[in-house]
C-alpha positions as CSV (number, residue, x, y, z in Angstrom):
1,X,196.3,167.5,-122.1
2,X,193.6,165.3,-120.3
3,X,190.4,167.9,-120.1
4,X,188.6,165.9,-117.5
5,X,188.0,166.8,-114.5
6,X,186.5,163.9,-112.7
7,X,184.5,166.1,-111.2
8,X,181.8,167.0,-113.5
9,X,179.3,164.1,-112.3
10,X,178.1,163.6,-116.3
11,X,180.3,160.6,-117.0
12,X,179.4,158.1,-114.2
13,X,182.5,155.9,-115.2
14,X,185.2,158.4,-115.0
15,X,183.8,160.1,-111.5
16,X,183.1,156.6,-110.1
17,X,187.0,155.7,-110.0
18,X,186.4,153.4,-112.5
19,X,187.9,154.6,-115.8
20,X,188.7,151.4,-117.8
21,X,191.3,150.0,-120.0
22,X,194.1,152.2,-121.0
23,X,193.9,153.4,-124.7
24,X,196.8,156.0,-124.4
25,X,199.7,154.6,-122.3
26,X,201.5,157.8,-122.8
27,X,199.0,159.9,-121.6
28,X,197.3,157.3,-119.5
29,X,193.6,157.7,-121.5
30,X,191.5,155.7,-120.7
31,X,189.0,153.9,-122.7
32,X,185.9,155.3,-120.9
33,X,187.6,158.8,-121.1
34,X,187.7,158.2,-125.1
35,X,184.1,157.2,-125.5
36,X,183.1,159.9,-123.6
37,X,184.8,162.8,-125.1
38,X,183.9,161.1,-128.5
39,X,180.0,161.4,-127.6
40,X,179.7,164.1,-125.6
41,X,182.0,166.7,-127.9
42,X,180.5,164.6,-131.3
43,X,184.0,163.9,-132.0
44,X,185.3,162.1,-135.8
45,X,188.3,162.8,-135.8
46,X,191.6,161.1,-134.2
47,X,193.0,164.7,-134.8
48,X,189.7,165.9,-132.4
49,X,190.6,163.1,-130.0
50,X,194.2,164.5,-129.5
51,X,192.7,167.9,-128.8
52,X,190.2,166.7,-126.0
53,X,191.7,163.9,-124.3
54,X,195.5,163.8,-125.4
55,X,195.3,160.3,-126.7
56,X,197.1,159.7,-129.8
57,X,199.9,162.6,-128.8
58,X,202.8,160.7,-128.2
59,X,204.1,157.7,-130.3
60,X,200.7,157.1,-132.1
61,X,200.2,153.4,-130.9
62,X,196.5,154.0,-130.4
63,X,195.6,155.8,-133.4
64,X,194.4,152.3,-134.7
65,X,192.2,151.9,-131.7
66,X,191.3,155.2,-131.4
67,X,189.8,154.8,-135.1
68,X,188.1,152.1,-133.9
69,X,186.3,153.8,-131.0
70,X,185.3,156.7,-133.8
71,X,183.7,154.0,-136.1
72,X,181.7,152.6,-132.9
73,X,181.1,155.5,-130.8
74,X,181.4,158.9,-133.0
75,X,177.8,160.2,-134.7
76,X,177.6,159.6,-138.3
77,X,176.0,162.1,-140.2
78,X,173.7,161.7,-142.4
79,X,174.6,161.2,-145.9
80,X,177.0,158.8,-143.9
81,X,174.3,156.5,-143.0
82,X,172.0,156.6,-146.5
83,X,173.0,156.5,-150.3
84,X,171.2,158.3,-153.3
85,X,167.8,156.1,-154.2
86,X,169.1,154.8,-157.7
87,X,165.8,154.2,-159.3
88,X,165.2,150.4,-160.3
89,X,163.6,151.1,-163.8
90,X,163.1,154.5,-165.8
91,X,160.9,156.5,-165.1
92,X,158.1,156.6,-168.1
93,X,156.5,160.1,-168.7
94,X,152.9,160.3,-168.2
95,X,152.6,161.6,-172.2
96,X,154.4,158.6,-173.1
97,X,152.7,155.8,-171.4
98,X,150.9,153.9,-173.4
99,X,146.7,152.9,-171.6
């Protein structure tokens, strides 16, 4: 189920011959194949990773590493990267404040 042609010239590993360590031996994915699909498609899912690549389709070995390359490689969204401001100390309305 490997989507990639080698022969799109955007991913300078995979069209260079050089396509890294194997992530999927049953589907012989690579690990530059992976990172790439991951970024370029904006992939977070292992499920979304099966779809592009194949990895993670036959006996599930890789899913563990295939997590990994999400958490390193995938783009977080937002309200991933920043939590709610909990304010330090109440607020104090103006008509309460004392001068």
């Amino acid at each position: 189920m490997n989507s990639c042609s080698k022969q799109c010239g955007s991913c300078p590993n995979a069209c260079s011959g050089s396509h890294g360590d194997l992530i999927c031996r049953c589907l012989g994915v690579t690990e530059d194949e992976v990172i790439h699909a991951i970024t370029r498609f904006e992939i977070k899912t292992v499920k979304e990773i099966r779809l592009k690549t194949g990895a993670g389709d036959g006996c599930n070995a890789c899913h563990k590493k295939l997590s990994m390359y999400l958490s390193l490689y995938s783009p977080a969204t937002p309200s991933m990267l920043t939590a709610p401001a909990i304010p330090t100390s109440p607020a104090i309305p103006a008509t309460l404040a004392v001068a």
